[in-house]
MARTI-622769 format. One record per residue: x, y, z of N, C-alpha, C in turn. Coordinates in steps of 0.2 Angstrom, whole numbers, plus 5000, padded with zeros to 4 digits. Each point is the difference from the previous one (the first is absolute). Layout:
XYZXYZXYZ/...
This chain:
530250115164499950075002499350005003/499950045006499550015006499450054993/499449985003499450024996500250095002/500250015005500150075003500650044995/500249965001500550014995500250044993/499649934998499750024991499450075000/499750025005499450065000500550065003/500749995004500350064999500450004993/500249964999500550004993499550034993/499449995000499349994995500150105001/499950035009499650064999500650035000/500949985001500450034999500350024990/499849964998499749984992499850064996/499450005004499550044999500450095001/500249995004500150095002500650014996/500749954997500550014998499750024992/499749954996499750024995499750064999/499550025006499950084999500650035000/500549995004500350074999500749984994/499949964998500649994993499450044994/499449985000500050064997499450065000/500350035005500150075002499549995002/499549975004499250045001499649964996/500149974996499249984995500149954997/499449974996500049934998499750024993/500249944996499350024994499549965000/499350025001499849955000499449994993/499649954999499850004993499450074997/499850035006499750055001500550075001/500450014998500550035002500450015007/500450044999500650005003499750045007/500149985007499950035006500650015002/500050085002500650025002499950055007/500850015002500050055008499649935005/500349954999499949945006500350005007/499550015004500350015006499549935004/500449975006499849955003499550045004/499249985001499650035004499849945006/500149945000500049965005500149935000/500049955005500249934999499449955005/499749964995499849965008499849924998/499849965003499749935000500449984994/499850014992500449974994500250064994/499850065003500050054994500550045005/500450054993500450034999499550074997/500050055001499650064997500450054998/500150024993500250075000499550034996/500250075001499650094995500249994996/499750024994500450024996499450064993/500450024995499450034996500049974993/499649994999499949984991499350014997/500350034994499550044995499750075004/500550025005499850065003499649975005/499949955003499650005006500249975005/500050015007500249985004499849925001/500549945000499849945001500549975006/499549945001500649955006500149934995/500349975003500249944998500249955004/499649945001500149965006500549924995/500450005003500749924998499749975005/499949934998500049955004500849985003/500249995003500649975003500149955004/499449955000499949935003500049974995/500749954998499649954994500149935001/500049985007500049945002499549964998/499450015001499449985000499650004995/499949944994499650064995499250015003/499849985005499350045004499850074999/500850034999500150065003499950054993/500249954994499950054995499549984998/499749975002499449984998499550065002/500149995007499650065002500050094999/500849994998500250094997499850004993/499849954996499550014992499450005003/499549975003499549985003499750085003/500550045003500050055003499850054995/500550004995499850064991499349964999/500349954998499549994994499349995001/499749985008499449985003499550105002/500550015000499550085003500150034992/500349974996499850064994499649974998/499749935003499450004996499450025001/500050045008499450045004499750064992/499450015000499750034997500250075001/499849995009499950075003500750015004/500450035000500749995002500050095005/499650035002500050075001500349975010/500550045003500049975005500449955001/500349964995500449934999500650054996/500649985001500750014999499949984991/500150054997500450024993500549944998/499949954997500449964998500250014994/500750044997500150014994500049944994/500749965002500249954996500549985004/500049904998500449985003500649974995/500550005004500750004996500449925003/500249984994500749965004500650024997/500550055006500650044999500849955000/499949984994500950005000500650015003/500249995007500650025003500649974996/500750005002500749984998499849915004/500349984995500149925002499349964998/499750044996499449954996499650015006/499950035005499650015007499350034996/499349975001499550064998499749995007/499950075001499650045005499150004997/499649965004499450054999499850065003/499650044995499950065003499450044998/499550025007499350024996500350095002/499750044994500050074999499350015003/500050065003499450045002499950065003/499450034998500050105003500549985007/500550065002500050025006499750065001/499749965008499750055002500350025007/499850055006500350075002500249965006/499849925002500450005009499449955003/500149975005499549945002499750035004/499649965001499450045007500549975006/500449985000500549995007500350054999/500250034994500750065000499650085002/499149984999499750074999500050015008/499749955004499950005006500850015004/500649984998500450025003500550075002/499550024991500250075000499550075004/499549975005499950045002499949985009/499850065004499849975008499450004998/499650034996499350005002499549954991/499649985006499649954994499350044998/499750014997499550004994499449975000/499650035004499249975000499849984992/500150054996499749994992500549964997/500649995001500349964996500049935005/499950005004499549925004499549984997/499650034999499550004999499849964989/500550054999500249984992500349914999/500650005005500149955002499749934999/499650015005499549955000499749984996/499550054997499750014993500349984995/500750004998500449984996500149945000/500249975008500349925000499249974998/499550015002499349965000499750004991/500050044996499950024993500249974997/501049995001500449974997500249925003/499750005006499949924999499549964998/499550055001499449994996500149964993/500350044997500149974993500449974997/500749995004500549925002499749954999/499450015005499849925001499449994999/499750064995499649974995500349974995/500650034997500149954995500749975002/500149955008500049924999500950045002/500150045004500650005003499950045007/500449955002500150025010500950015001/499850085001500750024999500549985005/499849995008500449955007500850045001/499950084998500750025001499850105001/499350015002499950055004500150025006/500650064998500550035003500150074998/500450055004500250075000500550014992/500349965001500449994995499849994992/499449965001499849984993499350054998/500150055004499450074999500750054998/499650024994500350044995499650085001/500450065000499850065002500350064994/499350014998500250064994500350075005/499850054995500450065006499350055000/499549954998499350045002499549955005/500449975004500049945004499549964997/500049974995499649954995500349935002/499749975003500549935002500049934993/500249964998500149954997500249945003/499749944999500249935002500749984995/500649985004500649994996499849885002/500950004997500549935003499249934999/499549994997499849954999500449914999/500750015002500549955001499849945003/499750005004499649975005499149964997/499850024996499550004999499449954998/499449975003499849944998499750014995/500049984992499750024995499449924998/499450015000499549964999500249964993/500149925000500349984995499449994995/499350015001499649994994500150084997/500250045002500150074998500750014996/500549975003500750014998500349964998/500449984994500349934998500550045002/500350035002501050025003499749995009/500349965002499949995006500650035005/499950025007500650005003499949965007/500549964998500049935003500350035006/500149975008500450015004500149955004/500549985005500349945002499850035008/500149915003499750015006500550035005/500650004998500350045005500250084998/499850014997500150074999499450055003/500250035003499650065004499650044996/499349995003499650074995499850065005/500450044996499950065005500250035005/499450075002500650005007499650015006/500349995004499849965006499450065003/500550064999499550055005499350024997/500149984994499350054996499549924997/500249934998499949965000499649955005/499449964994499449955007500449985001/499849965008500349975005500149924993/499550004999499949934994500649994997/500250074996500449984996500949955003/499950005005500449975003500049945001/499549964997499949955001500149944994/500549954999500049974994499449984997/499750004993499550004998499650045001/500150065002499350065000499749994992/499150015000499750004996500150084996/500450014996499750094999499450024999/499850055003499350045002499950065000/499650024999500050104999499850025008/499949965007500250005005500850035002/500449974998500650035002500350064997/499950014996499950084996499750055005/499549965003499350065001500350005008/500449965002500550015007500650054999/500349994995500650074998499650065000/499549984996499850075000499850035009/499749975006499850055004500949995002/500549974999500750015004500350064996/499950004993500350094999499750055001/499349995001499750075003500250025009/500049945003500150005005500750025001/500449974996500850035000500150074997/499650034997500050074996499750045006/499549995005500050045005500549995006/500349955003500449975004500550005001/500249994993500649994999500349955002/499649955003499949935001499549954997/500249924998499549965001499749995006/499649964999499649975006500049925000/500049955007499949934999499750025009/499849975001499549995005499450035002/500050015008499350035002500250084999/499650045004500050065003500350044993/499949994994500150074994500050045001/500250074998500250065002499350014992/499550055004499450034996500150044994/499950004995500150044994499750085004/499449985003499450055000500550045006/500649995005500250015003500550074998/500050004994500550064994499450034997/499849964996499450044996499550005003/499450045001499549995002499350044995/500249994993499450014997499649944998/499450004998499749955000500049954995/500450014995500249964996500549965000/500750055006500449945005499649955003/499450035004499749965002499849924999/499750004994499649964994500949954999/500550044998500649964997500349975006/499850015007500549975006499549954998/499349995000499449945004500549954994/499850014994500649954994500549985001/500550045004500649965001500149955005/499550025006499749965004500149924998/499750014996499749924997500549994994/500450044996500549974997500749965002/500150035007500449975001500149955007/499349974999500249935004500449974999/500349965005500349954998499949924995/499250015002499849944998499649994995/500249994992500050024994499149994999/499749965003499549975000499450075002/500250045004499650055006500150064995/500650014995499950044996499650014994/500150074999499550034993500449924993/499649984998500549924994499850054992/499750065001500450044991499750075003/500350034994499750085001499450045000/499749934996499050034999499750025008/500549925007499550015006500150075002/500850024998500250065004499450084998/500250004995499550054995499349995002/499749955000499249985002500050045010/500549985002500050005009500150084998/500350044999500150074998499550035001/499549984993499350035001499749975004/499949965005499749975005500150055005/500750025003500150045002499850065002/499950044995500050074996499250015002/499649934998499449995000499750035007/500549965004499849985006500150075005/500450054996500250045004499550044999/499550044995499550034998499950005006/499650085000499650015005499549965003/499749955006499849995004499850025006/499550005002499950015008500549955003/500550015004500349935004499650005006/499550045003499849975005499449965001/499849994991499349964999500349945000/500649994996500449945000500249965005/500350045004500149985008499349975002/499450055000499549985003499849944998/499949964993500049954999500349945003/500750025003500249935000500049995006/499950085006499850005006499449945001/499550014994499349975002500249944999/500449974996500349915000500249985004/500450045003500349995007499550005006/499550025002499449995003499749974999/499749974993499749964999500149915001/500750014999500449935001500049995007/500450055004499949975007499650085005/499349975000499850065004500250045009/500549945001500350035008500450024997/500550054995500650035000499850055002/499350045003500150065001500050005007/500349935005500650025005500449985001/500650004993500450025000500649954994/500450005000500449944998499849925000/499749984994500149954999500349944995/500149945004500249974994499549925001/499849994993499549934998500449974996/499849925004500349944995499649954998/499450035001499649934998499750004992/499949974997500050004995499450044994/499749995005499350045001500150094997/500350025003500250075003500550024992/500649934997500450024993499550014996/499449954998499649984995499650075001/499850025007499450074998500450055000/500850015001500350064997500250004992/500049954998500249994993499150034996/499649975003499050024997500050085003/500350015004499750085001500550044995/500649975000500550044995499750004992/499949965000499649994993499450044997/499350005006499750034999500050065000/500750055003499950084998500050024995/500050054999500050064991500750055002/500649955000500550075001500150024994/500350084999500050014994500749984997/500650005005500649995000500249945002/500449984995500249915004500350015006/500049945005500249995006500949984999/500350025006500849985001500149975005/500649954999500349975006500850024999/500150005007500650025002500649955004/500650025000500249935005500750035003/500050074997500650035006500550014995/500049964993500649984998499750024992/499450004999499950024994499150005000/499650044995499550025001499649994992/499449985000499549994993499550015001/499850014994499150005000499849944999/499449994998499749905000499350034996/500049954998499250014995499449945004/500349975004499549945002500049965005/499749965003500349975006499449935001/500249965000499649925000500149965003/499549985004500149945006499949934999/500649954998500249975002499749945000/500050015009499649955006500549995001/500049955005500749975004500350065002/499650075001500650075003500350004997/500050004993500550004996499650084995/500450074999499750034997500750004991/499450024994500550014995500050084997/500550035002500250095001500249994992/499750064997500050044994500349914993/499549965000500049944997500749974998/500350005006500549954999500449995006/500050045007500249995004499749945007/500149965000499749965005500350015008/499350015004500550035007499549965005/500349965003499849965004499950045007/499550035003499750055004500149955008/500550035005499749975006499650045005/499950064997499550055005500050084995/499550045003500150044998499950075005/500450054999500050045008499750074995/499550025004499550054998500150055003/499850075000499950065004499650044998/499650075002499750054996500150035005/500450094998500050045004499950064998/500350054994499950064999500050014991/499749944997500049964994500650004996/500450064999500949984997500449975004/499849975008500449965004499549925001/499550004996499849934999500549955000/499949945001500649954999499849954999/500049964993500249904999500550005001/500149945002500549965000500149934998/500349964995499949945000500649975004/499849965004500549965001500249934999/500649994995500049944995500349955004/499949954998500349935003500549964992/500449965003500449974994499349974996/500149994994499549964995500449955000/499749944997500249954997500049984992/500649994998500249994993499749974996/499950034992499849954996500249935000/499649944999500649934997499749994993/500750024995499849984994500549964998/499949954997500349924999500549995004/499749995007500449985006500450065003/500150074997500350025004499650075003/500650045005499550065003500550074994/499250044999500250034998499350085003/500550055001499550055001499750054995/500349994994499550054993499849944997/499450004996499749954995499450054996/499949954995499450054998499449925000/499450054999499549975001499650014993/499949934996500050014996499049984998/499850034995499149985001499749995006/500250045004499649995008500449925004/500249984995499949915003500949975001/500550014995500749984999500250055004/500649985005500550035004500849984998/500250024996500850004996500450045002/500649994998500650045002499950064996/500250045003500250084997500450024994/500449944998500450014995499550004993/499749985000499549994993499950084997/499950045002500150065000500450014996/500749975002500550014993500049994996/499749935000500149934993499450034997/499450045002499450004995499549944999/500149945004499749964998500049975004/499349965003499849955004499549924997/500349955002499749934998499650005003/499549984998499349995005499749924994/500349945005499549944996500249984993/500950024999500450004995499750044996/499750035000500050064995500350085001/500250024998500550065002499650074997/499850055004499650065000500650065000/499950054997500450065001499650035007/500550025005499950045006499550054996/499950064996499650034996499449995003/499749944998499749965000499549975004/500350005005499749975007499950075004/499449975005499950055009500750005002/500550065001500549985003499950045007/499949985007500350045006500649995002/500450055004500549985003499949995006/500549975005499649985007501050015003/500050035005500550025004500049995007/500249965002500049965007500550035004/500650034997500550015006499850075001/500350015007499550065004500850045003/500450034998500550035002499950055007/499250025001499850035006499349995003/500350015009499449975004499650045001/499950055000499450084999499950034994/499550004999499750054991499550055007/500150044998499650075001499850014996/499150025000499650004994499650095000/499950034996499850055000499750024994/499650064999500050054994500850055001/500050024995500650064997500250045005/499450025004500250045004500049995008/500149915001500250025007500750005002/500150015006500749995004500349945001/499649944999500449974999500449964991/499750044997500249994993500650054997/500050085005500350034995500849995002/500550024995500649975000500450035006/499850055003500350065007499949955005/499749955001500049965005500149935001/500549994993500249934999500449985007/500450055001500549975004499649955008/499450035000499749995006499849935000/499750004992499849944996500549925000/500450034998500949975001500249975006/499950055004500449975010499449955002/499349994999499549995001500049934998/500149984993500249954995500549975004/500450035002500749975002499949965007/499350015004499849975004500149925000/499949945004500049944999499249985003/499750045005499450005004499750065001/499550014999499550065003499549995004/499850085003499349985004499750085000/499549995004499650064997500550065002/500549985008500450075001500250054994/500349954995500450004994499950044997/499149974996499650034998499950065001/499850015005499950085002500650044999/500549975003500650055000500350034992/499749944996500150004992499550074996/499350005005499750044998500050075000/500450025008500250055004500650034993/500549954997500450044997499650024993/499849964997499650014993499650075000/499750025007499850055000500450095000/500749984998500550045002500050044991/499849954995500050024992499349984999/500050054995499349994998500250024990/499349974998500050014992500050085000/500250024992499950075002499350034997/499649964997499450005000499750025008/499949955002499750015006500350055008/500650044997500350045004499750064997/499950014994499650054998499650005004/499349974999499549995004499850005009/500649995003500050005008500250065000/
């Protein structure tokens, strides 16, 4: 008999029993009655039902080919009821193993039901909800916050597994999936290499990969895909994203688009790696937005920009000598801005806290990115049309124990190692083995996925998100020259901050 088989005959099982007798089961907790099937998917079986007066569901495994699988359906109960704080996390009543006809036992976890998925909420309307977006987000960020404080990475957020009260209070459901920290947990949920985790649309690109590491990166990826799917009604995988701030335009959206930005890179490395960066960047944000003069700030980086190459005030320039990176990195250094500085690349935008020269034209952007600098194109015009530009050249690869690699860490200023140590916690130095903890750790990032960073404060044009697309066609280039340049600056002048539109 085909494994397909036995999981129709197991959920055919299932429903015959319900209905010989009549609607309800007894269970050791009493008897839940008025059972009606509420849904089916991956391994479970779902019905409504009530007991002791309360409205409950009830989820049946009907996979029992594999015991991974129940392993994981106990692992599921029995690991979240040991969370302290469960407010937000699915109600897990009691778990059962139900007796069918023919010595068949079902397992089966009971739990509150509640009002409809956040797929069912969004289905049932045309129009979407700035405050319940906004809830949203706040909810998946809290409540992964606290996942993966305590040593589980849930790897299966989706529309479906957001639970929706009727006072739209959302809940994290289906922890099925989930990696539970084995110094935390003695019930483990093992999973096999061929079996798929997750779904493809709301899921890291990583997870797709045999051996992925679980990480609170890939969470922290579902999460900007169902907010993005909550306003879209789509995911997203490429370039050109449709803007949050594009629907919403209060400044809170604001703040929540710059986050998604960066949640959903592709490349799990470029992402927020837990919840504290995102919260920390939040107030970084918030911070940044406070009232400033932005024209004191412009004026600052104007004078950088003069001071590094004093002919730009005839016109368009761009410098390669090495001379000219080194004194723009020391002129950058020595201002007093109040607001961190951004870079931009068409494709996505950040702030940076710092900027360190190298040598060998080599600059390291906000302590970790390494950017191998072949020139830099200057401008000063009408100081929110100010322009840097870096233009990158390929880098050359770490080599650690013979081979090329482009992430490493750098470890007491001196050891250059592979990046995985991060994992393991621990690094040999001289056979003696040190907790990462322990050690200076930098990170150093050599692959350059873009050949232009435009550099700004907050408020220029070439930073704000209205003018990525120019950013984008510009990136897309394979060669530039000052024509370009110009022409690039001709459109940037077409949006402005809205700060500084105040002010003109």
């Amino acid at each position: 008999m085909s494994k397909e088989d036995e999981n129709i005959n197991l959920v055919t099982r299932v429903r015959r029993f319900i209905k010989q007798n009549k609607g309800s089961i007894i269970l050791s907790l009493g008897e839940i009655s008025n059972l009606e099937e509420i849904g089916q998917g991956g391994n479970g079986l779902v019905y409504g039902g009530v007991q002791n007066n309360q409205e409950v569901a009830i989820k049946f495994l009907v996979e029992d080919s594999r015991k991974s699988k129940l392993q994981r359906f106990k692992a599921e109960y029995f690991n979240i009821n040991l969370l302290g704080d469960r407010s937000n996390i699915v109600n897990y009543i009691n778990y059962e193993e139900i007796s069918l006809e023919e010595g068949y036992l079902v397992p089966a976890i009971i739990m509150k039901r509640y009002d409809k998925s956040l797929k069912a909420l969004r289905g049932d309307t045309s129009e979407i909800s700035e405050e319940t977006f906004i809830k949203l987000f706040y909810f998946l960020l809290n409540t992964l916050d606290k996942i993966h404080q305590n040593g589980i990475i849930h790897r299966d957020i989706k529309p479906e597994n957001i639970l929706v009260t009727k006072e739209i209070d959302f809940t994290l459901t289906d922890f099925g999936i989930a990696n539970y920290n084995p110094e935390l947990y003695t019930l483990k949920a093992k999973t096999e290499r061929r079996e798929r985790l997750a779904n493809y649309e709301f899921s890291a690109p990583e997870q797709a990969n045999k051996g992925a590491v679980p990480a609170p990166s890939m969470d922290i990826y579902a999460l900007g895909q169902v907010c993005q799917w909550y306003v879209f009604g789509a995911t997203h995988r490429g370039t050109n994203r449709s803007r949050i701030t594009d629907v919403f335009t209060s400044e809170e959206a604001e703040v929540i688009e710059i986050v998604l930005n960066k949640c959903l890179y592709n490349n799990h490395e470029q992402r927020y790696q837990n919840v504290n960066e995102i919260l920390e960047h939040i107030d970084e944000i918030k911070e940044s937005r406070r009232k400033v003069d932005p024209f004191e700030e412009m004026y600052l980086l104007n004078d950088v920009i003069r001071a590094t190459c004093p002919s730009v005030y005839q016109g368009v320039q761009f410098v390669d000598d090495e001379k000219y990176i080194k004194r723009f990195v020391e002129n950058i250094n020595k201002q007093n801005f109040k607001k961190k500085l951004w870079f931009n690349t068409g494709i996505g935008n950040n702030d940076f806290s710092n900027l360190l020269y190298l040598g060998n034209k080599k600059i390291l952007l906000d302590g970790y990115r390494e950017l191998k600098i072949k020139g830099i194109w200057l401008y000063t015009g009408s100081s929110y049309d100010d322009l840097i530009i870096f233009e990158t050249e390929e880098n050359e690869p770490f080599i650690i124990n013979g081979e090329e690699s482009y992430y490493a860490l750098k470890i007491n200023d001196e050891h250059i190692v592979d990046a995985h140590h991060l994992s393991s916690g621990y690094f040999e130095i001289d056979d003696k083995v040190y907790r990462i903890a322990d050690l200076q750790i930098e990170e150093r990032n050599r692959s350059n996925d873009y050949k232009y960073y435009f550099i700004g404060t907050m408020f220029h044009s070439s930073i704000i998100m209205a003018n990525d697309s120019f950013l984008y066609a510009f990136q897309k280039q394979k060669e530039i020259n000052k024509e370009a340049v110009v022409q690039l600056i001709k459109n940037l002048r077409k949006n402005k901050h809205r700060e500084v539109g105040y002010r003109l």
